[in-house]
Jmol script that loads the backbone (N, CA, C; Angstrom):
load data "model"
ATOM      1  N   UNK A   1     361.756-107.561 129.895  1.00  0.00           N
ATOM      2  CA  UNK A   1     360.839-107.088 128.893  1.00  0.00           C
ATOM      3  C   UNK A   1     361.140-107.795 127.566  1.00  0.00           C
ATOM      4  N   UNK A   2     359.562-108.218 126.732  1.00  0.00           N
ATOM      5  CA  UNK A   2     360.326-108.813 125.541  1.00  0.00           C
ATOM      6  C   UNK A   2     360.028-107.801 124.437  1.00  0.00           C
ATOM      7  N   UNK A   3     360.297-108.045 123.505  1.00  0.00           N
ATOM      8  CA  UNK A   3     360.012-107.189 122.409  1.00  0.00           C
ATOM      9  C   UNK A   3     359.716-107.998 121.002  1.00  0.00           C
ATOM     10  N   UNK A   4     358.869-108.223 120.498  1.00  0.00           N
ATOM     11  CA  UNK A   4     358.192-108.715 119.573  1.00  0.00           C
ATOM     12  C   UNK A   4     358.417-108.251 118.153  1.00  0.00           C
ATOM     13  N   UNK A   5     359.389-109.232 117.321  1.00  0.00           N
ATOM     14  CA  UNK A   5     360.033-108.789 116.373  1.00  0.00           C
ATOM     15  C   UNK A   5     359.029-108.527 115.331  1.00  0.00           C
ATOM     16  N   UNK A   6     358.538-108.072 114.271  1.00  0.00           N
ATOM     17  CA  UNK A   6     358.356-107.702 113.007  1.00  0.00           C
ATOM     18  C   UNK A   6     357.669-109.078 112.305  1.00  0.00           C
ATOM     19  N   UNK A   7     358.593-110.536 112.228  1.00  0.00           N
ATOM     20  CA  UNK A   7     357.858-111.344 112.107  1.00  0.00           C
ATOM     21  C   UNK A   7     357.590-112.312 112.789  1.00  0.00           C
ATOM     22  N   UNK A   8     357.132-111.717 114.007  1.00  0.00           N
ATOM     23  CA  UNK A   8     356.712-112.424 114.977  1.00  0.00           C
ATOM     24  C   UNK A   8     355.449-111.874 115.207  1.00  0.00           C
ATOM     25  N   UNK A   9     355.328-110.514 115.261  1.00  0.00           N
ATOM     26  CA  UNK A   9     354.184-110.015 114.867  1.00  0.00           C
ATOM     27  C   UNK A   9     352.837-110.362 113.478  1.00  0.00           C
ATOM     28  N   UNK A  10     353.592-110.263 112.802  1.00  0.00           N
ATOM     29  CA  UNK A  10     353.004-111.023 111.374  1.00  0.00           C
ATOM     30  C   UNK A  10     352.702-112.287 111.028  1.00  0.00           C
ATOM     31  N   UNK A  11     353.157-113.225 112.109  1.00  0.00           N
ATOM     32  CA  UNK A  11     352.637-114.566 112.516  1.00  0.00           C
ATOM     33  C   UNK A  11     351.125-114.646 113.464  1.00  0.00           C
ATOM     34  N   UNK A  12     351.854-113.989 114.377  1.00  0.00           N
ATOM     35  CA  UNK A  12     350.221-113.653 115.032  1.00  0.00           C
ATOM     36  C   UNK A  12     349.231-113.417 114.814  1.00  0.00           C
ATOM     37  N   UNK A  13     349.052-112.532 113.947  1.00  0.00           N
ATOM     38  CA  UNK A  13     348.286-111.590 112.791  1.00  0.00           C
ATOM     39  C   UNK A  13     347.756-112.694 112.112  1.00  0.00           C
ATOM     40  N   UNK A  14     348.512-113.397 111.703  1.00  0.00           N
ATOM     41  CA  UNK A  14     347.998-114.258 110.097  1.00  0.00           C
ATOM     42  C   UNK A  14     347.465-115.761 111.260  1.00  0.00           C
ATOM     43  N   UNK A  15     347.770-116.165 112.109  1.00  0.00           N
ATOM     44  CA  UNK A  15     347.157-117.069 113.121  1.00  0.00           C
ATOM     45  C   UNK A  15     345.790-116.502 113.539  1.00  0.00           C
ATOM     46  N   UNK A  16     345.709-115.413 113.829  1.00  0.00           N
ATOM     47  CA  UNK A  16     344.427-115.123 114.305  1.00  0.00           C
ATOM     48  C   UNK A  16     343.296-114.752 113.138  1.00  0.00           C
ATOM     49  N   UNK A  17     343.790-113.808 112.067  1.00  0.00           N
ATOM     50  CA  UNK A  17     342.461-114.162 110.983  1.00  0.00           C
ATOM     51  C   UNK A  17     342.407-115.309 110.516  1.00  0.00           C
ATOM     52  N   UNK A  18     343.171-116.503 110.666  1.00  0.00           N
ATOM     53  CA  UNK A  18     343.015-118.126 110.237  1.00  0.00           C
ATOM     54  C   UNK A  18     341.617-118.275 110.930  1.00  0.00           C
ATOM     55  N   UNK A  19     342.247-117.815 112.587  1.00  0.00           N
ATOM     56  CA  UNK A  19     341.249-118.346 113.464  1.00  0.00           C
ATOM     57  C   UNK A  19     340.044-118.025 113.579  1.00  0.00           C
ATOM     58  N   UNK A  20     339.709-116.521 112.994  1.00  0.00           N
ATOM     59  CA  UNK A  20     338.765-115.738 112.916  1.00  0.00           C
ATOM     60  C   UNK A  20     337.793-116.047 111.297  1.00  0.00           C
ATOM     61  N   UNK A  21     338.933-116.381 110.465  1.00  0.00           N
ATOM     62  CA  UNK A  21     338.373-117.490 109.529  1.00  0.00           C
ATOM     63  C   UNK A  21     337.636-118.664 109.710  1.00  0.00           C
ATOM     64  N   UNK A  22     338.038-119.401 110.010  1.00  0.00           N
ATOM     65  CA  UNK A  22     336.998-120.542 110.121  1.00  0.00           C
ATOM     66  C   UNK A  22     336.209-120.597 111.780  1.00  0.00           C
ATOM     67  N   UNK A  23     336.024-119.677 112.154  1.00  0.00           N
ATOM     68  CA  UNK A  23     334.833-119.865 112.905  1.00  0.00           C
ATOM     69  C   UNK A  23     333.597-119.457 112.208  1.00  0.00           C
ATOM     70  N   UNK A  24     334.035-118.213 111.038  1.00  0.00           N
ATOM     71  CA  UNK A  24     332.751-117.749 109.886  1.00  0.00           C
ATOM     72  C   UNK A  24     332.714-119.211 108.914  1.00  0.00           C
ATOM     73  N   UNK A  25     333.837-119.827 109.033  1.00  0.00           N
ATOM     74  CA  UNK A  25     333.117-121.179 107.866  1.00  0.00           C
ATOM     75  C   UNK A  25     332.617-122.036 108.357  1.00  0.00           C
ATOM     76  N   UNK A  26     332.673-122.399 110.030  1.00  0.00           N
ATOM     77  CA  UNK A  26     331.594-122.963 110.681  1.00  0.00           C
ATOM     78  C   UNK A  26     330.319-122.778 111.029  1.00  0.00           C
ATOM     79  N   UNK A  27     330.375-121.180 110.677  1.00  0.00           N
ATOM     80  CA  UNK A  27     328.822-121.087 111.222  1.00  0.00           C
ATOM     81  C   UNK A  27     328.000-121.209 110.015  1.00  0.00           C
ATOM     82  N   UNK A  28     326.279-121.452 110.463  1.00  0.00           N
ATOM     83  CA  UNK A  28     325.422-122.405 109.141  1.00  0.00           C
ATOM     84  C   UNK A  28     324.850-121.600 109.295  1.00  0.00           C
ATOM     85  N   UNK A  29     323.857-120.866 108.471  1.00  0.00           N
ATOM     86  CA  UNK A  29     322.556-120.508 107.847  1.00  0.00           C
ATOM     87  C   UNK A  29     321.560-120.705 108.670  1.00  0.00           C
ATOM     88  N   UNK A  30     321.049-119.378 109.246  1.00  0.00           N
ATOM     89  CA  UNK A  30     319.657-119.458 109.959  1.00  0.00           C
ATOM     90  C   UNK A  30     318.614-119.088 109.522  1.00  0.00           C
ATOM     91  N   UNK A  31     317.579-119.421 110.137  1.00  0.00           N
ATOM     92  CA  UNK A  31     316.126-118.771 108.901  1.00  0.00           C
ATOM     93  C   UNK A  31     316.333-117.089 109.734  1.00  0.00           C
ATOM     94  N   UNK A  32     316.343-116.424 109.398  1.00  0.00           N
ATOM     95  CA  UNK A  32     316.581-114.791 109.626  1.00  0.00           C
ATOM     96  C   UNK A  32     314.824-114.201 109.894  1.00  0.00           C
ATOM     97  N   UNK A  33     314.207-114.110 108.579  1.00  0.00           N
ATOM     98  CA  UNK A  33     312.784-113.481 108.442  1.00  0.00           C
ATOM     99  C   UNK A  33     311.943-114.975 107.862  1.00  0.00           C
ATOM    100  N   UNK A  34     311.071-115.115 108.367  1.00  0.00           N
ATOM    101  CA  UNK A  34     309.600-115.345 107.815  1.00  0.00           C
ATOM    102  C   UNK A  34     308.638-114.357 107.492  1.00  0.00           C
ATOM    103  N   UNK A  35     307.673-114.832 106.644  1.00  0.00           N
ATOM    104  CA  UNK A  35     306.484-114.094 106.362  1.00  0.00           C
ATOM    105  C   UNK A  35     305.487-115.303 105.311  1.00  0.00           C
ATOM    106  N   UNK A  36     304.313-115.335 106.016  1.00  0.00           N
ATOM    107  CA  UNK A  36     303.625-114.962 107.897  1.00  0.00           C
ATOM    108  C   UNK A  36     305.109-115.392 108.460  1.00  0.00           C
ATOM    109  N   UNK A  37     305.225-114.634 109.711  1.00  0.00           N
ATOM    110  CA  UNK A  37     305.890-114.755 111.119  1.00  0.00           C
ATOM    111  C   UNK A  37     305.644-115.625 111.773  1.00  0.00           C
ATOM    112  N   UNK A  38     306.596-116.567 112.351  1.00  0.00           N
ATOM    113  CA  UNK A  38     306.029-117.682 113.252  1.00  0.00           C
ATOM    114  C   UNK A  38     305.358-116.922 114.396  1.00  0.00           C
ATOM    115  N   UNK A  39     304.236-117.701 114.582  1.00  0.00           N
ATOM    116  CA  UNK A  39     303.234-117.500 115.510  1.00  0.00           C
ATOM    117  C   UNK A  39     301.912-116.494 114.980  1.00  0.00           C
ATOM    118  N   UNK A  40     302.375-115.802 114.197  1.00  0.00           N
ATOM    119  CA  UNK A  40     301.566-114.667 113.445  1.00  0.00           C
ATOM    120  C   UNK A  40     300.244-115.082 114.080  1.00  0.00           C
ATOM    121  N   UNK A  41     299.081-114.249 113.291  1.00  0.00           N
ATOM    122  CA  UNK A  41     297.798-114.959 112.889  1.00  0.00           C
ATOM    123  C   UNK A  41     297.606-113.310 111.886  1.00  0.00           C
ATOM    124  N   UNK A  42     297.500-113.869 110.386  1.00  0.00           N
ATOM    125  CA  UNK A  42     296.973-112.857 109.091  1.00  0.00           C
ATOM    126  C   UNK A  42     296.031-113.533 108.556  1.00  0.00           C
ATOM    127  N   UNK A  43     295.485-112.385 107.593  1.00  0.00           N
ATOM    128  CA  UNK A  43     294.943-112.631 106.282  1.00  0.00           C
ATOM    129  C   UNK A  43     295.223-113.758 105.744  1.00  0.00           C
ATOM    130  N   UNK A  44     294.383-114.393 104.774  1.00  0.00           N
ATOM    131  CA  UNK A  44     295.332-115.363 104.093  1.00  0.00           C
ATOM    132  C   UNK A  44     295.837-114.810 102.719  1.00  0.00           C
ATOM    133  N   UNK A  45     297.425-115.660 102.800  1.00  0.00           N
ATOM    134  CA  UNK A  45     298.456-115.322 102.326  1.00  0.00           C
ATOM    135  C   UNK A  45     298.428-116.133 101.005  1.00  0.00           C
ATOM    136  N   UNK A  46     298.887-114.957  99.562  1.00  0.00           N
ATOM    137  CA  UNK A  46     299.466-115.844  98.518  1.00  0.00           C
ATOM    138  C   UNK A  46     300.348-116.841  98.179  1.00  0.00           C
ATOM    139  N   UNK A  47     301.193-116.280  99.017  1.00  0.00           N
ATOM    140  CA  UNK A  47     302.679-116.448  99.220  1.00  0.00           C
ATOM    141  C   UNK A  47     303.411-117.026 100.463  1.00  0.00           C
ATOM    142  N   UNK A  48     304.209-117.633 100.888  1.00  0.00           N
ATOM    143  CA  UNK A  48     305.184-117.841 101.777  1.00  0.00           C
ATOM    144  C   UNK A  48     306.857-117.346 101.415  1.00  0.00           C
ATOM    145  N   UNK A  49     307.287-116.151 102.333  1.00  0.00           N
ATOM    146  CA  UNK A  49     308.696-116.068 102.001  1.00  0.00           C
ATOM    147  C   UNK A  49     309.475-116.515 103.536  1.00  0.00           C
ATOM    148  N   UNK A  50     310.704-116.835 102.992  1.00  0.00           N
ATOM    149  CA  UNK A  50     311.397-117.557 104.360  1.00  0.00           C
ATOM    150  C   UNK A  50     313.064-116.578 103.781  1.00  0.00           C
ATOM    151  N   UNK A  51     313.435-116.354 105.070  1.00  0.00           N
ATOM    152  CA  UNK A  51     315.117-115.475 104.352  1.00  0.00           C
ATOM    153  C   UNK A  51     315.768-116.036 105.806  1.00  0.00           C
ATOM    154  N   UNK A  52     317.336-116.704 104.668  1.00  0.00           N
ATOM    155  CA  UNK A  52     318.172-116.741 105.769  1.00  0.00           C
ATOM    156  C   UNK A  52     319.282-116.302 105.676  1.00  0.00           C
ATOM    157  N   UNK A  53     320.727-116.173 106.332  1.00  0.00           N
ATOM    158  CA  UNK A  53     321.575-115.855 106.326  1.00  0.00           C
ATOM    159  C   UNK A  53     322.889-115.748 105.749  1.00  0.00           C
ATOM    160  N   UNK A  54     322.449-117.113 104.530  1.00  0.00           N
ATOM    161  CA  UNK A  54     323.454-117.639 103.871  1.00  0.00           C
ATOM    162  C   UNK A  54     322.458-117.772 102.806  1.00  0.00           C
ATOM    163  N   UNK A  55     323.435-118.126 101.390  1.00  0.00           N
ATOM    164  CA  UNK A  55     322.862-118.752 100.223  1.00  0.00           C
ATOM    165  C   UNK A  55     322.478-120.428 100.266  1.00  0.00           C
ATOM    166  N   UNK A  56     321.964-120.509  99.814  1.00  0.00           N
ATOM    167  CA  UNK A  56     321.480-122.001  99.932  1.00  0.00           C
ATOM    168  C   UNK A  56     321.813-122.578  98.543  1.00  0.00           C
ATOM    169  N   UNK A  57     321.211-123.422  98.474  1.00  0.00           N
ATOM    170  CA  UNK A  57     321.507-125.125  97.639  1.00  0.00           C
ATOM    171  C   UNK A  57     320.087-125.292  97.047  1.00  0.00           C
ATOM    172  N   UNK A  58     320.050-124.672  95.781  1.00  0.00           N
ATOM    173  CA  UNK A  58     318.517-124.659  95.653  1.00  0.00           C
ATOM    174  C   UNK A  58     317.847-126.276  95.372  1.00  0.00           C
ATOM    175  N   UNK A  59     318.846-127.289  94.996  1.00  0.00           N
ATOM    176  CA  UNK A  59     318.505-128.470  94.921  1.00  0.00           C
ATOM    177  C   UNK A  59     317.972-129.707  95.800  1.00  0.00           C
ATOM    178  N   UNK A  60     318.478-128.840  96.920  1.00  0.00           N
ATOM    179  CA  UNK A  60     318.034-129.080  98.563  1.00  0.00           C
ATOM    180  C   UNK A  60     317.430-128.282  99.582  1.00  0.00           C
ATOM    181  N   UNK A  61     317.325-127.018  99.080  1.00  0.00           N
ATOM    182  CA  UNK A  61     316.364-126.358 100.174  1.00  0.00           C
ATOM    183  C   UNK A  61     315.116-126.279  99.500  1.00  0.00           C
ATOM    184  N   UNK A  62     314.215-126.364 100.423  1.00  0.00           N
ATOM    185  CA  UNK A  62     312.531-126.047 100.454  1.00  0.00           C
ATOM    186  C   UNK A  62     311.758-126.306 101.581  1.00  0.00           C
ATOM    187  N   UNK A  63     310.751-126.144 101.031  1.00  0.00           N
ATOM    188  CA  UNK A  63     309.720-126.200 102.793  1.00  0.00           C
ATOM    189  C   UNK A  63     308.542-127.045 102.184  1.00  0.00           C
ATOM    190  N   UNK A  64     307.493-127.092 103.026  1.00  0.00           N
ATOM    191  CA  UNK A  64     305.957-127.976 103.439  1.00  0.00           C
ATOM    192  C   UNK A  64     304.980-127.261 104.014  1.00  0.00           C
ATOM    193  N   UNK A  65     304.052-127.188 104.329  1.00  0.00           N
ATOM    194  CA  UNK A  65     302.811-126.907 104.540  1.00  0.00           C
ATOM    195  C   UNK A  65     301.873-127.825 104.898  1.00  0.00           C
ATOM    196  N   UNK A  66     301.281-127.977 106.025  1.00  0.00           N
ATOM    197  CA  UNK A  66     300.277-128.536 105.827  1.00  0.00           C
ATOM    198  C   UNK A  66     298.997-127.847 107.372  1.00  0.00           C
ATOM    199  N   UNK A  67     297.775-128.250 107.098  1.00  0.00           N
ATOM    200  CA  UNK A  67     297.064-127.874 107.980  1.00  0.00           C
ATOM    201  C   UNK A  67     296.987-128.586 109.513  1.00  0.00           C
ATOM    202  N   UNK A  68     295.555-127.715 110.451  1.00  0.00           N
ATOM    203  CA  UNK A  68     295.779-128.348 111.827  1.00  0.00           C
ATOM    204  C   UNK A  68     296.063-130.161 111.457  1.00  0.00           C
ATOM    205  N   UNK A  69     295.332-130.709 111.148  1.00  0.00           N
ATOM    206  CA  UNK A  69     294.894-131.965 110.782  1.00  0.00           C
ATOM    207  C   UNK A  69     296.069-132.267 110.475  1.00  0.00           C
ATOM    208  N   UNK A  70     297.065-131.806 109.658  1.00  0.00           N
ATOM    209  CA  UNK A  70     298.374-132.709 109.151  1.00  0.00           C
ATOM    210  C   UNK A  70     298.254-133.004 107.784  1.00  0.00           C
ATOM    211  N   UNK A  71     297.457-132.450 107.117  1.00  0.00           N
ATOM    212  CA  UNK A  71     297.152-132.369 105.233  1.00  0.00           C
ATOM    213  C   UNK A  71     298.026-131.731 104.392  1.00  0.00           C
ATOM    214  N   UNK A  72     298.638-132.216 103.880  1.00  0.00           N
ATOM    215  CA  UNK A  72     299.432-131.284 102.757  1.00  0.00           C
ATOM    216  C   UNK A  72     298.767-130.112 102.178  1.00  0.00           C
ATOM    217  N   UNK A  73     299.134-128.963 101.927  1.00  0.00           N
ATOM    218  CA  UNK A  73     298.865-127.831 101.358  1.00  0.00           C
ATOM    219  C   UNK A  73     299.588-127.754  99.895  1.00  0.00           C
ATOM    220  N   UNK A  74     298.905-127.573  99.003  1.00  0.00           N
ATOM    221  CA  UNK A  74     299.438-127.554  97.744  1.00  0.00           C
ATOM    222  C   UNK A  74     300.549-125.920  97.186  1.00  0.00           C
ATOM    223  N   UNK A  75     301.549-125.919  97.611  1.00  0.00           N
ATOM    224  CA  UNK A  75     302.721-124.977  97.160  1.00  0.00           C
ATOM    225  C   UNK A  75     304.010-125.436  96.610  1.00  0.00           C
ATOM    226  N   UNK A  76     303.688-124.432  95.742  1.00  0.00           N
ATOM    227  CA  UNK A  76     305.383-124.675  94.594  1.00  0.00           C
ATOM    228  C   UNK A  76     306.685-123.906  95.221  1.00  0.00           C
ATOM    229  N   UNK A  77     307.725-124.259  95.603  1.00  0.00           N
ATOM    230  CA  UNK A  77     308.918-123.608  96.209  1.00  0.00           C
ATOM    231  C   UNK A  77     309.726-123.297  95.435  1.00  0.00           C
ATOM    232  N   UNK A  78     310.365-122.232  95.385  1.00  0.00           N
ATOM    233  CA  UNK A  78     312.021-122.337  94.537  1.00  0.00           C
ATOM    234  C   UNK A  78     312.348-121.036  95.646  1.00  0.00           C
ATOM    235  N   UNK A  79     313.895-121.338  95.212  1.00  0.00           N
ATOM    236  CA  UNK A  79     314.599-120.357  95.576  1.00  0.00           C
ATOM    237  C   UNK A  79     314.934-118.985  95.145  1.00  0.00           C
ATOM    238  N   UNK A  80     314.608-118.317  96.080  1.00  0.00           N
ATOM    239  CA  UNK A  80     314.773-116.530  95.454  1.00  0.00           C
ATOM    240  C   UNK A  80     316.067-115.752  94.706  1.00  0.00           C
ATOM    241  N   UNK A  81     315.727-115.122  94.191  1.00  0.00           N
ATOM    242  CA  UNK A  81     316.774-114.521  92.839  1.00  0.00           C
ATOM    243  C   UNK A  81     318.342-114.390  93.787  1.00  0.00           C
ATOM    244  N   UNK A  82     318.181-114.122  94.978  1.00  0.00           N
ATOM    245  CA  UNK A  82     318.897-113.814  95.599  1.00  0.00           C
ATOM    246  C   UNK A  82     320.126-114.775  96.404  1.00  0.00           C
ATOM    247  N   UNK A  83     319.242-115.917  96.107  1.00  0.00           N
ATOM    248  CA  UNK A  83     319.752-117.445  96.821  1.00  0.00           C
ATOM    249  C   UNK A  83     319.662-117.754  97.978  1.00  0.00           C
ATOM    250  N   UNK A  84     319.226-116.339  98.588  1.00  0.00           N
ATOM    251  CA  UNK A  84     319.539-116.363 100.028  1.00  0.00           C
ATOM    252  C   UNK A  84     317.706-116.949 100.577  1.00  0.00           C
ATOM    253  N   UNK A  85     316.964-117.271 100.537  1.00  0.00           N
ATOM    254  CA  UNK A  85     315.385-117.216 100.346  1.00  0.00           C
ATOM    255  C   UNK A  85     315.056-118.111  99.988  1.00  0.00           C
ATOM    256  N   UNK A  86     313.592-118.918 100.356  1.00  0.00           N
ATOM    257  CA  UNK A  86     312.783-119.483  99.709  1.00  0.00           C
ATOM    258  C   UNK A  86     311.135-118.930  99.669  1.00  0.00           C
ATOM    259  N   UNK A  87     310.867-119.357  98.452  1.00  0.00           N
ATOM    260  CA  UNK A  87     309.231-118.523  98.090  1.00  0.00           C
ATOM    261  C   UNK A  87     308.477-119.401  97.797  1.00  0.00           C
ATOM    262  N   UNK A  88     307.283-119.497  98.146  1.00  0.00           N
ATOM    263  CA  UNK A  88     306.610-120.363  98.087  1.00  0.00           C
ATOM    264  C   UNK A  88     304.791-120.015  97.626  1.00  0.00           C
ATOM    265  N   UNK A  89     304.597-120.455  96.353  1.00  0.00           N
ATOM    266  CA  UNK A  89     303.071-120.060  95.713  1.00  0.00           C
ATOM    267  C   UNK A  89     302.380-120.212  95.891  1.00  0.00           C
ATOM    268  N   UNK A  90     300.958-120.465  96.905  1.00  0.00           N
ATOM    269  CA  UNK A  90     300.127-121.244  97.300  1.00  0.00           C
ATOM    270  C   UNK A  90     299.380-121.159  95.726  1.00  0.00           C
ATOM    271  N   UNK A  91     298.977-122.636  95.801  1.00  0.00           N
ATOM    272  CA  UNK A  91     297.866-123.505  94.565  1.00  0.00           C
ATOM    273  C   UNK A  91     296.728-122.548  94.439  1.00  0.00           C
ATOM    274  N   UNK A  92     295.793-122.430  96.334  1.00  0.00           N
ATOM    275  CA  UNK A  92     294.830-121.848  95.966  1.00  0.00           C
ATOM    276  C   UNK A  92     294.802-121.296  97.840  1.00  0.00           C
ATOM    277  N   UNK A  93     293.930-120.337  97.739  1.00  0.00           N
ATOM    278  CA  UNK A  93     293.980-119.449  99.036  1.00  0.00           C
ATOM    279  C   UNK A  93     294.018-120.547 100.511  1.00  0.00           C
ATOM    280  N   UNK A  94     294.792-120.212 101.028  1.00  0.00           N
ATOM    281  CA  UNK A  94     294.218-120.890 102.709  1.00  0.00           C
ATOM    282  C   UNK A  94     292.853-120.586 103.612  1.00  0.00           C
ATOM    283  N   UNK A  95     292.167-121.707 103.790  1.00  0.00           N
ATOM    284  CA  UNK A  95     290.946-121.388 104.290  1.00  0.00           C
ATOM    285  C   UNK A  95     291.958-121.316 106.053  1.00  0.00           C
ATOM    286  N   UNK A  96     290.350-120.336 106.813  1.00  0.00           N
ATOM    287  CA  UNK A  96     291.367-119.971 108.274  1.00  0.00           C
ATOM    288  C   UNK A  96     291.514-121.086 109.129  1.00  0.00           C
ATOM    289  N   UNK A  97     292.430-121.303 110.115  1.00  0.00           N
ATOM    290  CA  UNK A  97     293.185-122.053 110.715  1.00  0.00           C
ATOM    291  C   UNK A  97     294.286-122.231 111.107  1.00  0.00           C
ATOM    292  N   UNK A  98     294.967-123.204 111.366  1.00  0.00           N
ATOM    293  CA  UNK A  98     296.466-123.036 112.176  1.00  0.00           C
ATOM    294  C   UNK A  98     297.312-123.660 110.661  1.00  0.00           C
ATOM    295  N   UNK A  99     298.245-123.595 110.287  1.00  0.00           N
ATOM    296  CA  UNK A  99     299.277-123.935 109.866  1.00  0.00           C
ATOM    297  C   UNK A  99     300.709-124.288 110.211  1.00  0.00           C
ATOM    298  N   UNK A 100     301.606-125.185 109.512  1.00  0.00           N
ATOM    299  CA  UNK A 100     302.650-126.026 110.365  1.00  0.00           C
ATOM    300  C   UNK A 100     303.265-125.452 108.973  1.00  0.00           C
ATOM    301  N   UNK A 101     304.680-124.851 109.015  1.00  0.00           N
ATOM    302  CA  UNK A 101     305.616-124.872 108.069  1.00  0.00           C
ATOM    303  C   UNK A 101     306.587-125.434 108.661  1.00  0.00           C
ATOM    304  N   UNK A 102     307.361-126.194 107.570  1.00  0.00           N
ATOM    305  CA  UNK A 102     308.534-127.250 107.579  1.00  0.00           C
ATOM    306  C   UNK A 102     309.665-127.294 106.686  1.00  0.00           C
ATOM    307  N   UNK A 103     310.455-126.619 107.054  1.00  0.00           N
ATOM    308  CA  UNK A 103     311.588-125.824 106.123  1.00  0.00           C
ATOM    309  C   UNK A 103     312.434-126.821 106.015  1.00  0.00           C
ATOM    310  N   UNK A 104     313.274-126.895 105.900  1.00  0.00           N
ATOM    311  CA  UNK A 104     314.823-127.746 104.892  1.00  0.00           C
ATOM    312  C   UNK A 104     315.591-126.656 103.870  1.00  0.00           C
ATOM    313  N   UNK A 105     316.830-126.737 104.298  1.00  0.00           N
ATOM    314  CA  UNK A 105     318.044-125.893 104.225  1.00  0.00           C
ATOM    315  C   UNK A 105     319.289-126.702 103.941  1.00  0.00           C
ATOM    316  N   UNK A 106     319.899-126.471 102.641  1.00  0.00           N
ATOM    317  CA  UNK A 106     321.271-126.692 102.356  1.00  0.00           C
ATOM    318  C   UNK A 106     322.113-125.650 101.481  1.00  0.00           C
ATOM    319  N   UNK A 107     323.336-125.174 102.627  1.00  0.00           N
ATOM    320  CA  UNK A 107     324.271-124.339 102.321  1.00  0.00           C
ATOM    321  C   UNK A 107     325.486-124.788 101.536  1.00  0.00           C
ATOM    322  N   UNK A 108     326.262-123.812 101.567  1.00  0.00           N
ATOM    323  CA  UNK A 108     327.535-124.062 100.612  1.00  0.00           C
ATOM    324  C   UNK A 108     328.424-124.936 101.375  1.00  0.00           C
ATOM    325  N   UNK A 109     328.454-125.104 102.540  1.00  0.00           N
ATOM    326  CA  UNK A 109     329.481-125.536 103.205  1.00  0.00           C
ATOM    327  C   UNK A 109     328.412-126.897 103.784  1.00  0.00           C
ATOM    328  N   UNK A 110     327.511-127.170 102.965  1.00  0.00           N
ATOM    329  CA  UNK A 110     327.011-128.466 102.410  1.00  0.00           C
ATOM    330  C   UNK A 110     326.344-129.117 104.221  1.00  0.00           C
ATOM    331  N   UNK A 111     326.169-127.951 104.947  1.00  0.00           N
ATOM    332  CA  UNK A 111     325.423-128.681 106.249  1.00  0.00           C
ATOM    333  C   UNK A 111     323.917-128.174 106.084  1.00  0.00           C
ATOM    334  N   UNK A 112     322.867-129.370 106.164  1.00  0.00           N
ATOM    335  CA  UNK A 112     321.495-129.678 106.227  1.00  0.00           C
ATOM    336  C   UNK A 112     321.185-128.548 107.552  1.00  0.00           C
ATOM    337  N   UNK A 113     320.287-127.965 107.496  1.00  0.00           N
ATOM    338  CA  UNK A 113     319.840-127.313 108.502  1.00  0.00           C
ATOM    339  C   UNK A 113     318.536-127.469 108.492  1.00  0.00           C
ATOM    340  N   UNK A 114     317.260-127.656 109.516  1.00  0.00           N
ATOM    341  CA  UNK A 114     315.393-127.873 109.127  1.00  0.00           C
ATOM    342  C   UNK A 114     314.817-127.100 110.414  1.00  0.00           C
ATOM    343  N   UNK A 115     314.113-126.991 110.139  1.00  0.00           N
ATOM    344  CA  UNK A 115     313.363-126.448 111.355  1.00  0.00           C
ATOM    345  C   UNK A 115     311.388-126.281 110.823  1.00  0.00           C
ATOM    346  N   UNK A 116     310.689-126.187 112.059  1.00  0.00           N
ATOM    347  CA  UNK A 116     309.527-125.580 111.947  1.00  0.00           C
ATOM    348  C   UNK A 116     308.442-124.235 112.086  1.00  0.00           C
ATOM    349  N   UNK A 117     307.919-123.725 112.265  1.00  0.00           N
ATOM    350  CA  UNK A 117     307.120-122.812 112.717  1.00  0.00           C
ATOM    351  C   UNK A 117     305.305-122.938 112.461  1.00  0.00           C
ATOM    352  N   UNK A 118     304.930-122.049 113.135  1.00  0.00           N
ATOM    353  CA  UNK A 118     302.916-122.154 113.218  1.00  0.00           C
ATOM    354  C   UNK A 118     302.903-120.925 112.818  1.00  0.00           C
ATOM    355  N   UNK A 119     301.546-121.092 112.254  1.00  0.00           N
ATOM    356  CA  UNK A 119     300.444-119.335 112.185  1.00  0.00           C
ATOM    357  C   UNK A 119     299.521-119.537 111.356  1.00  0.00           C
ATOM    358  N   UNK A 120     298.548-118.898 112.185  1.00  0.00           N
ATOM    359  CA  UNK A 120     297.101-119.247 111.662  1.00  0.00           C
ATOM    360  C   UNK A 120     296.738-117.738 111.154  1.00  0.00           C
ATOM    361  N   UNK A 121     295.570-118.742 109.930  1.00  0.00           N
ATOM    362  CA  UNK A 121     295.031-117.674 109.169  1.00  0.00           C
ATOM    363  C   UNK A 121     293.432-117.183 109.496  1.00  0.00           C
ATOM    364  N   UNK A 122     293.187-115.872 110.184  1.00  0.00           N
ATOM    365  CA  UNK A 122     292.404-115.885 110.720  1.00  0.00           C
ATOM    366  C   UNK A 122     290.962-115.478 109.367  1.00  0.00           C
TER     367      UNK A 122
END
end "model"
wireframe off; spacefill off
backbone 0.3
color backbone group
């Protein structure tokens, strides 16, 4: 039988929240909520909000818009009070149709994350 001294114990301990440490500093920032919802189909929307999991890099995160066709949609982005978010103003209402959003994401721990989603405005 062994018996596990005091600081042998306290090594272990401090090895494993290391380890339990940086697996939280590896993980990156996901988009959490949209609104519209990918796939949705609403009203048309003033606004675009996107929330993710982490704070972002407001100098590098934002998104795009554009219609079926592939046209730019005229919206202003910044990042929400919160850091964690991006908001987005539409210029002028969306006429109905499909829409393509195109996000871009940079966190503290400085990894690029992008992704897309659809939803049409019926």
């Amino acid at each position: 039988m062994t018996t596990k001294t005091p600081s042998t114990l306290l090594a272990t301990i401090a090895a494993g929240a290391m380890l339990l440490g940086a697996s939280q500093a590896l993980a990156h920032a996901k988009l959490v909520t949209a609104n519209p919802a990918p796939n949705a189909t609403v009203a048309a929307p003033k606004a675009l909000n996107l929330k993710f999991s982490e704070k972002l890099e407001p100098k590098f995160s934002g998104f795009e818009i554009a219609n079926a066709a592939g046209a730019a949609v005229s919206i202003k982005t910044t990042v929400a009070a919160d850091g964690m978010g991006l908001e987005g103003a539409l210029a002028a209402p969306l006429a109905p149709g499909a829409y393509k959003v195109t996000w871009h994401a940079v966190t503290a721990d400085a990894h690029r994350m992008n992704g897309a989603y659809t939803f049409t405005v019926r």
